[in-house]
N, C-alpha and C positions, 0 to 999 in steps of 0.2 A: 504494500500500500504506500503513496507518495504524498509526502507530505506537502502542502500549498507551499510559496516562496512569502509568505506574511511576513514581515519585521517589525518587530516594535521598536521608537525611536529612544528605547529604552538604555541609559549608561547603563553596560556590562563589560567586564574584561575578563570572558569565559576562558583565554588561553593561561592569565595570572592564574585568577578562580582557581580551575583543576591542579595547577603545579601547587597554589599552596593546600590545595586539597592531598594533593598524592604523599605531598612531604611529612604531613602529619599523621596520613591514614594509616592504621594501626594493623590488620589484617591483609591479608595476598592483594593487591593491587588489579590481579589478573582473577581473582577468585568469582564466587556466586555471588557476594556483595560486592564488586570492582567495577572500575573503568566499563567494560563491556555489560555490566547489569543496568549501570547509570544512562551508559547509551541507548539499550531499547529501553528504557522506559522512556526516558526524553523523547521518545521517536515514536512511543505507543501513544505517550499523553501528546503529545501533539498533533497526531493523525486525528485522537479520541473529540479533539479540541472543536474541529474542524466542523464535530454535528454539535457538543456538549453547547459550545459559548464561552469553555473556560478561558480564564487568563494562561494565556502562553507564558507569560514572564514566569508567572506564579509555575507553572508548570516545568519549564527550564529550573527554575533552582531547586525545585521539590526531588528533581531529577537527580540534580549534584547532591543535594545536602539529606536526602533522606537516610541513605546507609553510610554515611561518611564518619560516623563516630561509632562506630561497632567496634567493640575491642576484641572479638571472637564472630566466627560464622555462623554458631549456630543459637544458644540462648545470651540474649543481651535485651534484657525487657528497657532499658532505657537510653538506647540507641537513638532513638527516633526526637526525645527530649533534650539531648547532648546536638544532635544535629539544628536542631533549632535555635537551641542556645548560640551555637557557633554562627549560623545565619546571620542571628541579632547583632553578632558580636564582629562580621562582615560586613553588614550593609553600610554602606561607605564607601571603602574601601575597594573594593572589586564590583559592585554592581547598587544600580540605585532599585528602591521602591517605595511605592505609598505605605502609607499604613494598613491601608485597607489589604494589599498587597502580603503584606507583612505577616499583617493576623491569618490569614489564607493560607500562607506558608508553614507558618507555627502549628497548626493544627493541623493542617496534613502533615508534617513531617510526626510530631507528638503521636496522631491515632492512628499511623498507617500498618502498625501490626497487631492493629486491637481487632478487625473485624468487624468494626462498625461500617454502615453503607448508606447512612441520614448523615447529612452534613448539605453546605452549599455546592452545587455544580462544579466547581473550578475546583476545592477539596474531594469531591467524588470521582471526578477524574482524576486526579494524582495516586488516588488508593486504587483505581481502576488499570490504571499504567503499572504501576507497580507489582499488582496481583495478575495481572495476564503475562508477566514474565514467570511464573513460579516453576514452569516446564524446567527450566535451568536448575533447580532441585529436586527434580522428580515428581512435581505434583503435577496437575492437571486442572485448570482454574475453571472453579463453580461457580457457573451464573448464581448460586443463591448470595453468593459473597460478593459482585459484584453491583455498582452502585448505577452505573447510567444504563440506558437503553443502547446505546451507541454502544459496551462494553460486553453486550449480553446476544451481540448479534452473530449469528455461528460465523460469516465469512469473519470478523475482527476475533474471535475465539480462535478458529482454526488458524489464520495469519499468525497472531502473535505465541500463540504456543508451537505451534512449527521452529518460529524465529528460536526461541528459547531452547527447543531440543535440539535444532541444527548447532547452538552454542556448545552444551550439553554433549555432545556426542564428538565436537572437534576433541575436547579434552584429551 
């Protein structure tokens, strides 16, 4: 699936962003929470974007900063509240956003591994991106856990789970 060419006139300096992402990130770079998890999600939530309405900004940084404070791949219940922290403690720095922006951010990053699926649209998509990568772990993403309609439709189900096992299987 191809994503539109939309830009937002948004300050970001996504090439800083990831380096001082990589320098600090704690876990394989190359792993199931790495580089390439953060890409298909940015690439699912942005496709996801395209019917939802969500904020693409909001969607780009939820992409970088939601696994970016995992100290382990597998249980780290406050992963997702360290990445927001760190966002907070970013914005400036490497990229701008409103506040509104911001609060959108935080919350997705905070409940994105609670399984919750009520939130605002721009928040439902970011949990929506993030949960149709799960093939890269072995799971197989349940429309009951998923939050949009755009997320729950078999061509974007089968797309993005394909994407996640062809990663999956390069290994």
């Amino acid at each position: 699936m191809e994503i539109s060419r939309k830009n937002t006139s948004v300050n970001f300096d996504r090439a800083s962003l990831l380096k001082h992402l990589r320098q600090r990130f704690a876990i394989n770079w190359h792993g199931a929470h790495g580089a390439s998890h953060w890409a298909r999600v940015r690439h699912i939530g942005l496709v996801l974007a395209e019917t939802t309405g969500a904020n693409v900004h909001v969607i780009e940084l939820f992409a970088f900063f939601h696994d970016s404070c995992r100290v382990n791949e597998y249980t780290d219940h406050n992963h997702g509240k360290r990445g927001a922290e760190l966002a907070i403690k970013l914005r400036g720095k490497f990229f701008e956003a409103t506040d509104t922006e911001m609060d959108l951010l935080v919350d997705a990053c905070i409940g994105h591994s609670d399984g919750y699926v009520e939130a605002p649209v721009t928040t439902q998509t970011c949990w929506d991106a993030d949960r149709l990568d799960l093939g890269r772990v072995g799971i197989k993403p349940n429309p009951k856990y998923l939050c949009t309609d755009a997320a729950k439709a078999l061509p974007m189900l089968t797309w993005a789970y394909q994407r996640s096992v062809a990663w999956r299987n390069s290994r």
